[in-house]
C-alpha positions in Angstrom: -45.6 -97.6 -92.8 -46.4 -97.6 -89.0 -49.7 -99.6 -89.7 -47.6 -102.3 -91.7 -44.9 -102.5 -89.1 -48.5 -102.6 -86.4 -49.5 -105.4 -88.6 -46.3 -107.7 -88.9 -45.6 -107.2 -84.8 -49.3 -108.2 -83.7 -48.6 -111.4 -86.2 -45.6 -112.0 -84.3 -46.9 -111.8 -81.0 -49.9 -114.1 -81.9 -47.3 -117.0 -83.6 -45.7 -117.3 -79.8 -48.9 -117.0 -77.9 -47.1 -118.2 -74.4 -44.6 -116.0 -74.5 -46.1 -113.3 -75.3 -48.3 -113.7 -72.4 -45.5 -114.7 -70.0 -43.6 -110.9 -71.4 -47.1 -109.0 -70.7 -48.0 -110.5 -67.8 -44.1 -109.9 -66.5 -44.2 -105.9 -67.2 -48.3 -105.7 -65.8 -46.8 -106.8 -62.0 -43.7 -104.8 -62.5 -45.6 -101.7 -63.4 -48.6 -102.0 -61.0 -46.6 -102.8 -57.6 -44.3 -99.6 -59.0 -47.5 -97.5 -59.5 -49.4 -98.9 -56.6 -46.6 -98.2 -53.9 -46.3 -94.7 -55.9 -49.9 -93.7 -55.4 -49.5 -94.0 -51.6 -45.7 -92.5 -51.9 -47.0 -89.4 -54.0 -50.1 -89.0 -51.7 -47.7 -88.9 -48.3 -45.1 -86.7 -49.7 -46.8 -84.1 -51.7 -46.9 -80.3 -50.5 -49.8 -79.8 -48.5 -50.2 -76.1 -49.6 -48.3 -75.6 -53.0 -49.4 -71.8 -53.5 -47.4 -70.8 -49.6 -45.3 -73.5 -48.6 -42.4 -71.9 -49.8 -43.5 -69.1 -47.3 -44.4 -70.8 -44.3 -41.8 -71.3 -41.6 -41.8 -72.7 -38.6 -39.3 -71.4 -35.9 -37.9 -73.3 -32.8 -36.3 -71.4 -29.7 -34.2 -73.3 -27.3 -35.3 -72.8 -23.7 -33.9 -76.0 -22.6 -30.2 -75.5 -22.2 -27.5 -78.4 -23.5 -28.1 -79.7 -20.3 -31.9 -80.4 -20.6 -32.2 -81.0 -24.9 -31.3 -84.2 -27.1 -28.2 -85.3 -27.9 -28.7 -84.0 -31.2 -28.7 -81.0 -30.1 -31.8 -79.9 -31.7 -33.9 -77.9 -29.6 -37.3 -78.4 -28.7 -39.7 -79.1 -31.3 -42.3 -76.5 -29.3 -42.3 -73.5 -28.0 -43.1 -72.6 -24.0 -46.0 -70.5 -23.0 -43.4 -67.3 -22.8 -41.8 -67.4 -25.9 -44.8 -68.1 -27.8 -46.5 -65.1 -26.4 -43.5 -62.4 -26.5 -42.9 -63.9 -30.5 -46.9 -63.1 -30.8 -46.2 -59.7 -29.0 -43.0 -58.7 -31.5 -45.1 -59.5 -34.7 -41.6 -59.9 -37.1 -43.6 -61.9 -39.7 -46.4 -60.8 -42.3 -48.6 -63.4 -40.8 -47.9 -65.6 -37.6 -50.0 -68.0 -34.9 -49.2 -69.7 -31.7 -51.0 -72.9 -31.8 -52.4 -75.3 -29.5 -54.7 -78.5 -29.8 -57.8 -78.3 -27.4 -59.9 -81.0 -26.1 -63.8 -79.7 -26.0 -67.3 -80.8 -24.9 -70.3 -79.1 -27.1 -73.0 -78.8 -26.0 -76.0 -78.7 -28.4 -78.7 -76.1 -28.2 -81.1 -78.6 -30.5 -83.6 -80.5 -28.8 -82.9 -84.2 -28.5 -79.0 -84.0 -29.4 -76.5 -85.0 -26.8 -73.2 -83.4 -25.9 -70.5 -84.7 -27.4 -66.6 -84.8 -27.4 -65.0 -82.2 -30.5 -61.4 -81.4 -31.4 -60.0 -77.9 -32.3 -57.3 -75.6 -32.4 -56.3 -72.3 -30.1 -54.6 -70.0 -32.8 -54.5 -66.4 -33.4 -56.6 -64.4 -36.2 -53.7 -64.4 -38.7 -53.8 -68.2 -39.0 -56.5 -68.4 -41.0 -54.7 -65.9 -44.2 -51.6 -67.1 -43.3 -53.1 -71.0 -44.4 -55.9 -70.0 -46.6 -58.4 -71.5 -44.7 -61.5 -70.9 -46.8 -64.6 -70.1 -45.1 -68.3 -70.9 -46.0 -70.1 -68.5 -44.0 -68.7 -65.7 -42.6 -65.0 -65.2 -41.5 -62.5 -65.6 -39.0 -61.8 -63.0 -35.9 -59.7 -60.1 -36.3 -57.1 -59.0 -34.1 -59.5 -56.6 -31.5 -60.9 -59.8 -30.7 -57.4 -61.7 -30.2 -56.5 -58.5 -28.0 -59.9 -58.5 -25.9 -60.2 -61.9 -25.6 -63.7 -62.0 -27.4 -65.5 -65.7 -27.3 -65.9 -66.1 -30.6 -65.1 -69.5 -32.8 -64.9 -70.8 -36.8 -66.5 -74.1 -37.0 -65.4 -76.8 -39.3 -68.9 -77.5 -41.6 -68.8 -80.7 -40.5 -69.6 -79.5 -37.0 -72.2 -76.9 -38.5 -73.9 -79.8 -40.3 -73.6 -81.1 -36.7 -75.5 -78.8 -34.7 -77.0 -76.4 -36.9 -78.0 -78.7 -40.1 -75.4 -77.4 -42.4 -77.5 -73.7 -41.7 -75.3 -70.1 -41.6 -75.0 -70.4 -38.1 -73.0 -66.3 -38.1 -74.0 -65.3 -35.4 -75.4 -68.2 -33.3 -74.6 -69.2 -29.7 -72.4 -72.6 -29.7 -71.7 -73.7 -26.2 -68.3 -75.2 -25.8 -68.2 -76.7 -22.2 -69.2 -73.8 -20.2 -68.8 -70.8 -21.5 -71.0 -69.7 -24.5 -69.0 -68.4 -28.3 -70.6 -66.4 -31.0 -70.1 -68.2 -34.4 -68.6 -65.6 -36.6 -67.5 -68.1 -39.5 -68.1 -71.5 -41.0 -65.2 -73.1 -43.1 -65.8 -74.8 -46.5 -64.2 -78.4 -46.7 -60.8 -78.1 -45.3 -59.1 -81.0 -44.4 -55.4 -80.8 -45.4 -53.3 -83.9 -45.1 -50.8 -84.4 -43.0 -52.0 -81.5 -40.3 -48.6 -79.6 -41.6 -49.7 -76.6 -39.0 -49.4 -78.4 -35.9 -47.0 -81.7 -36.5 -45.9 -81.9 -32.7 -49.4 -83.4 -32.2 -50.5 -85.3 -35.6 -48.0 -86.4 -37.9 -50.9 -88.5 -39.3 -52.7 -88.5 -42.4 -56.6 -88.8 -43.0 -57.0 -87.3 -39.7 -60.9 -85.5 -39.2 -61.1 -81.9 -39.6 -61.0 -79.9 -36.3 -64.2 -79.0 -35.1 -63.7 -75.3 -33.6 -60.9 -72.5 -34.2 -60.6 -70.8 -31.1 -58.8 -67.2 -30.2 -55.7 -68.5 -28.6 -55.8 -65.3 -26.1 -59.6 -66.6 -25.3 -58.3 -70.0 -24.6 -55.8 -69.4 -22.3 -58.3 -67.0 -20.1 -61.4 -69.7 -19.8 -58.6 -72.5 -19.2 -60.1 -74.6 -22.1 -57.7 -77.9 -21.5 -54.6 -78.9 -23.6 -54.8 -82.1 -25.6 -51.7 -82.4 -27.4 -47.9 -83.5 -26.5 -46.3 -82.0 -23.7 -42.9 -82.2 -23.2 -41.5 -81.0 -19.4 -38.2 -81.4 -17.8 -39.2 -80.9 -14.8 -42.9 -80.4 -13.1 -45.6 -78.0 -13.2 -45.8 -75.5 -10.9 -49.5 -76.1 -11.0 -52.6 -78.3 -12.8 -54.2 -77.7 -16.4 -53.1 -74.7 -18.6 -52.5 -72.4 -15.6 -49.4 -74.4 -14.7 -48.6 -74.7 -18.4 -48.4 -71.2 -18.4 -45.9 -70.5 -15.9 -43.8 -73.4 -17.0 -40.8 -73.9 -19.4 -42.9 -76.8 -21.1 -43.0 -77.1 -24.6 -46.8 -77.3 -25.8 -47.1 -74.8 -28.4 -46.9 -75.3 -31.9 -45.7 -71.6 -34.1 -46.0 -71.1 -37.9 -44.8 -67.6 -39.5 -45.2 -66.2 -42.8 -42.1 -64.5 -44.5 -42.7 -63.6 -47.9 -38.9 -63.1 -49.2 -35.5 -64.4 -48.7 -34.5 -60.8 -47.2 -37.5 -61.2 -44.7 -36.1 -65.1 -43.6 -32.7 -63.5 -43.0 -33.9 -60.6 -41.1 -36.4 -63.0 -38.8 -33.5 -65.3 -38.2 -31.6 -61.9 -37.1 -34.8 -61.4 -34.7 -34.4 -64.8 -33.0 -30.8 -64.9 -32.6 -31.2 -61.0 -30.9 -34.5 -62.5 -29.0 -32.3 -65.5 -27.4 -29.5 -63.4 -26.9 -32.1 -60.6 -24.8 -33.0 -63.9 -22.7 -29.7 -64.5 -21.8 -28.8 -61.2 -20.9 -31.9 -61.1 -18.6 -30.9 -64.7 -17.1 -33.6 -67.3 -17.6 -30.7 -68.4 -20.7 -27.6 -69.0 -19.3 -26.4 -70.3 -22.7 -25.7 -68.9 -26.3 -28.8 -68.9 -29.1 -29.5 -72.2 -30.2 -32.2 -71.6 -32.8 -34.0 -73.0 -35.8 -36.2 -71.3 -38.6 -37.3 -74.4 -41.4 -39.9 -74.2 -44.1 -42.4 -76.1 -44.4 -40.8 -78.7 -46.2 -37.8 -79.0 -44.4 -40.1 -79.2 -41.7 -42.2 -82.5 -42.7 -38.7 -83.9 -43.1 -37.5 -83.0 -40.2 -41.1 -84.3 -38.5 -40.4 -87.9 -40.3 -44.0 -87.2 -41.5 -43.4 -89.8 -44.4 -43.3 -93.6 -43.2 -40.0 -95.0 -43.5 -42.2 -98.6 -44.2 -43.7 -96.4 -47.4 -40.1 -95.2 -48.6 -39.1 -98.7 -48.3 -42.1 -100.3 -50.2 -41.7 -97.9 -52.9 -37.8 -98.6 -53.3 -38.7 -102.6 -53.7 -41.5 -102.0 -55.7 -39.0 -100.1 -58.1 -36.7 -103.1 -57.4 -39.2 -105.6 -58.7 -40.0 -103.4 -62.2 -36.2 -103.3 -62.0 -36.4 -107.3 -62.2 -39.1 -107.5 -65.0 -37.2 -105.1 -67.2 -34.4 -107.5 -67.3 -36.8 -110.6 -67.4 -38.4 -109.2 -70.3 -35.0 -108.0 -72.0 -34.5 -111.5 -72.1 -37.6 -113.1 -73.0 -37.7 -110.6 -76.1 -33.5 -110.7 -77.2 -34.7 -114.9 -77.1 -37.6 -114.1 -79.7 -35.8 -111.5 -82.2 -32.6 -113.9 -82.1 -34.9 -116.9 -83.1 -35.9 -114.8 -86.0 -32.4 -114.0 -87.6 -33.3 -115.9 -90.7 -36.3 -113.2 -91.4 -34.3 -110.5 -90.4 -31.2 -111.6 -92.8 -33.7 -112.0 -95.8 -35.2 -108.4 -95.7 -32.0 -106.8 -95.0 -30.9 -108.6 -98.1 -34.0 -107.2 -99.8 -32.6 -104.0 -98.9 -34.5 -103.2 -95.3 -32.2 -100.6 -93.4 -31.1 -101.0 -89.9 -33.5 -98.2 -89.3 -36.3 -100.0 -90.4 -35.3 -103.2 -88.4 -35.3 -100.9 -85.3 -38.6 -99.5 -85.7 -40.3 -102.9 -86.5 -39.2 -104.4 -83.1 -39.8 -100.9 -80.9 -43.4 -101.7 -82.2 -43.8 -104.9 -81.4 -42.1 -104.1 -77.8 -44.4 -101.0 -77.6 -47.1 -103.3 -78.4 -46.1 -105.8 -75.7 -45.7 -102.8 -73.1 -49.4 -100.9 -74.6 -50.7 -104.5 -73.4 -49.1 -104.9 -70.1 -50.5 -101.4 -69.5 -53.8 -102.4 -70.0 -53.7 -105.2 -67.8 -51.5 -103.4 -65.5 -54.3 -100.7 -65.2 -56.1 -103.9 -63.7 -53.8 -105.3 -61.4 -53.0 -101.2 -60.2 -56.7 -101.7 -59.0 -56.4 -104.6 -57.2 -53.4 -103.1 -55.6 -54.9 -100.1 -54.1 -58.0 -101.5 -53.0 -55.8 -104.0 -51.2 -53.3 -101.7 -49.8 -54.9 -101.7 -46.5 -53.8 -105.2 -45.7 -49.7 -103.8 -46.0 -49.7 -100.4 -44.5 -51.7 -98.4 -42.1 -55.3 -97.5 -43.1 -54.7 -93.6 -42.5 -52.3 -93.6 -45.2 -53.6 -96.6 -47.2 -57.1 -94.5 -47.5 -55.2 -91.8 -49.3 -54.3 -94.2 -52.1 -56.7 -93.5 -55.3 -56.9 -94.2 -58.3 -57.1 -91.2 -60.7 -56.8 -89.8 -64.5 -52.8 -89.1 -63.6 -52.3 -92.3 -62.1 -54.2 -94.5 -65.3 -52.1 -92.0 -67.9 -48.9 -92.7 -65.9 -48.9 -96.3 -65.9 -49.7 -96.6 -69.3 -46.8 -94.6 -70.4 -44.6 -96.5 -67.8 -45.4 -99.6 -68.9 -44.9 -98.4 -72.8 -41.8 -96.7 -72.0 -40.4 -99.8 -69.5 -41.2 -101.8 -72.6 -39.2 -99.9 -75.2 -36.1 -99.5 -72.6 -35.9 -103.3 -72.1 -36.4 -103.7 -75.9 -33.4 -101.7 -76.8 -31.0 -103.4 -76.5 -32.7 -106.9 -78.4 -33.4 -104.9 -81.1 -29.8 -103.5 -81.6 -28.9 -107.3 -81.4 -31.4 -107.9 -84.5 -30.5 -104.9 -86.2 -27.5 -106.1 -86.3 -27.7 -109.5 -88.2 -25.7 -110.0 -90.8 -27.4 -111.1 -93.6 -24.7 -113.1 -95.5 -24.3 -115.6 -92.6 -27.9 -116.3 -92.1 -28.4 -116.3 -95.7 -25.2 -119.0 -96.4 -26.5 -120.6 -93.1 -30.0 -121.0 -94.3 
């Protein structure tokens, strides 16, 4: 029965060549602006690290006053050099890291290479199990080497393929500035998008992989220079990170693993007491103003997804929104127009169930073809996103086997919604008017 009803709808669609090009073409732009804009949306909003994110928490302490902070009284989105380091010291969490971004010069042991400029990241050993940062060769530090300040670095491969050829460097001397480190691990490919560990600095997405992990006790001792935000009410008390140290600045980025809802409750207990323990002393002079968000409250609360994005994606939906009802029309237009046929078979004794699946075909046949050439358009679209939004996001649009299945269905679906209610219309012929008419 399907293949017959196949049969009369493609007849159908071929008598009224126009409009059924004008119906496909309509749902093919609806559906590939919604899926183009929802490749980008989906790639800017999706959990950066689905198997912990639930676990990962980053906590804010407020060492500013309500004199010193935002009117929304938020506080600081870092932490100062002190809190950081008496949080590190208390060890509340399963798995924690004070972060800070470095700017570094390498130096190349390799004959004929030059020295060259190189991002990276101060953290503690616990960062790397606490993110899953998979390593290629070797592994990171443990915590002897955070406590004796050992110069030891993980490379991004990237950098290994750099200065050692893509070689197990384990082992090797790497000169960062000028001071030598002892490669004691290589990561695989890890790149994750946006950098959700350290937000306060890069809120961007497609950024490059960081070229050198870094002991963050080691960092602090050889002075290697900060090269993120810094945010000071009032100055230094002296240059580089030695007067970052002493200050009240906020520089350093913190991330904490707490495995269970009893274990967020009892480290929010352990901030409140720690704020409350810095009043007493005096260098708070006001009551605990504190924040412990997960990870994805956190991007939220970061604005790490483009309002421009959001915005594009509602229109786009707006537009599909538009051809749904375009095409509701065009196809209520052609059933009507065919109330004679409709009135003769349900004289012959067609049901109303029949009529509706005849015309559900033929729309699903009119949405299976706006797929198709939606797939096309979709394309277009994503090569072409680069010309509407930013190319660090725009880069992360692809086109993939989720994205071709999704707007096919869309399309079919989109299709058989705005069909719905033309078919009822047909179904709903009465056949002794049209007959007498006729």
């Amino acid at each position: 029965m399907f293949a017959y009803y196949l049969n009369l709808a493609l007849r159908s669609l071929k008598r009224n060549k126009a409009l059924t090009a004008l119906m496909v073409m309509t749902i093919a732009f609806g559906v590939a602006a919604s899926m183009t804009t929802w490749s980008v949306f989906r790639a800017v909003s999706g959990n950066p690290i689905p198997s912990k994110s639930a676990q990962l928490f980053v906590p804010q302490i407020d060492n500013w006053g309500p004199e010193r902070r935002d009117s929304d009284g938020e506080p600081p989105e870092a932490m100062d050099y002190t809190d950081a380091v008496n949080l590190m010291r208390a060890h509340r969490a399963r798995y924690q890291s004070a972060i800070y971004r470095m700017g570094l010069m390498i130096v190349p042991t390799r004959a004929g290479q030059h020295p060259f400029s190189a991002s990276g990241e101060a953290v503690s050993s616990e960062f790397f199990p606490m993110l899953d940062g998979p390593c290629r060769y070797g592994g990171p530090w443990n915590a002897t080497d955070d406590a004796r300040r050992a110069r030891v670095v993980v490379i991004s491969s990237k950098l290994n393929d750099k200065v050692f050829g893509g070689a197990n460097s384990v082992g090797k001397t790497v000169q960062v500035g000028d001071n030598d480190f002892r490669v004691v691990g290589v990561l695989d490919h890890w790149n994750p998008q946006p950098r959700f560990y350290d937000l306060t600095n890069n809120r961007s997405f497609n950024a490059e992989g960081q070229g050198v992990f870094m002991p963050f006790t080691t960092a602090i001792a050889v002075g290697q220079p900060h090269q993120g935000n810094t945010d000071c009410y009032e100055p230094t008390a002296g240059s580089g990170i030695a007067g970052l140290v002493r200050s009240e600045c906020s520089w350093i980025s913190f991330m904490v693993e707490l495995d269970d809802a009893a274990k967020v409750a009892a480290y929010r207990k352990f901030l409140d007491g720690y704020a409350r323990e810095q009043q007493q002393s005096g260098r708070f002079t006001w009551p605990p103003n504190n924040r412990l968000r997960d990870l994805s409250e956190w991007l939220t609360y970061q604005h790490v997804v483009s309002g421009d994005v959001t915005t594009s994606l509602l229109v786009a939906w707006g537009l599909l929104l538009v051809c749904l009802v375009n095409t509701a029309g065009l196809l209520l237009a052609k059933f009507l127009r065919r109330s004679g046929e409709i009135g003769v078979r349900r004289a012959l004794g067609a049901s109303r169930r029949e009529i509706y699946t005849q015309f559900l075909i033929e729309a699903g046949v009119i949405g299976l073809a706006g797929g198709v050439l939606g797939l096309l358009f979709t394309g277009l679209g994503v090569l072409g996103i680069g010309l509407v939004m930013p190319d660090d996001i725009a880069e992360l649009a692809k086109m993939n086997a989720s994205l071709l299945g999704l707007t096919l269905l869309l399309s079919v679906v989109v299709t058989a919604l705005a069909g719905l209610y033309p078919t009822f219309r047909a179904a709903h012929v009465q056949p002794a008017w049209q007959l007498k008419t006729n």
